[in-house]
N, C-alpha and C positions, 0 to 999 in steps of 0.2 A: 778352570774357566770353561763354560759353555759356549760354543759358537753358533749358538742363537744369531746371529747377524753379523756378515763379516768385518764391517767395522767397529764393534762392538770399543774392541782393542784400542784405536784411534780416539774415537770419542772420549775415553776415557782418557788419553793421555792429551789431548789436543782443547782447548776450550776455546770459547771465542773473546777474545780480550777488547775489542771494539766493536759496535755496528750500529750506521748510520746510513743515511743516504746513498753515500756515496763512498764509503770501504768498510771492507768485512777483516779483520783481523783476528787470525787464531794465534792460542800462544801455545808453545810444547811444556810441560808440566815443569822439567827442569831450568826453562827460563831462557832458554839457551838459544828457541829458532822461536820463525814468528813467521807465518803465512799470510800476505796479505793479498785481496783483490779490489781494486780501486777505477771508479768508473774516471774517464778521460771528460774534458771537456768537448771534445768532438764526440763523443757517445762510445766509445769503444773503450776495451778492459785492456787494466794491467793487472800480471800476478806475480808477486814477487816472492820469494823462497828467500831467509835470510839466519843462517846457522852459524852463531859464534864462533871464533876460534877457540874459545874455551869449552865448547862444547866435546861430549865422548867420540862424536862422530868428523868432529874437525869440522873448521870454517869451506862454508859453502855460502854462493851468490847466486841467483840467478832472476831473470825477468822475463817474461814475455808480454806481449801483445795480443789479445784475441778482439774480435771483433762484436760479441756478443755478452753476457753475464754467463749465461749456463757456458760456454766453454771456457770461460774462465775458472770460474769455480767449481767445473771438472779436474781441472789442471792441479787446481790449489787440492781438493782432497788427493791427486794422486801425489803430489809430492807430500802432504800430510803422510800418508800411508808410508810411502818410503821413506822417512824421517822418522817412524815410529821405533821404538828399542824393539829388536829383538826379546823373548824372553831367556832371562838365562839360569 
């Protein structure tokens, strides 16, 4: 593989499974995590990280709050990126 662009890797494994107004959901190839950022009724983001227990990398949870879109979905590609396989 070329590394023409660092997330090259990502995008390949990661696709957007929803998007609307108001949430952007990625899904990981294997079905198993799902990245979402979802605008708040008071105007501010959540982003939520959500990796099955069946998944290779073991169940993980997480959420935060940001107050804007772009640091939300800053957050969301860096846990994208760190949920990505290894190659092996």
């Amino acid at each position: 593989m070329t590394a023409s662009r660092p997330d090259e890797r990502m995008d390949s494994e990661w696709s957007v499974s929803r998007e609307d107004d108001v949430v952007t959901e990625w899904q990981r190839s294997d079905g198993y995590a799902t990245v979402r950022v979802r605008e708040r009724g008071d105007g501010e983001y959540v982003v939520r990280l959500d990796v099955m227990e069946q998944a290779a990398d073991g169940r993980v949870y997480e959420r935060e709050r940001h107050p804007d879109r772009e640091s939300a979905t800053a957050r969301a590609a860096e846990w994208r990126t760190a949920h990505t396989f290894a190659e092996g």
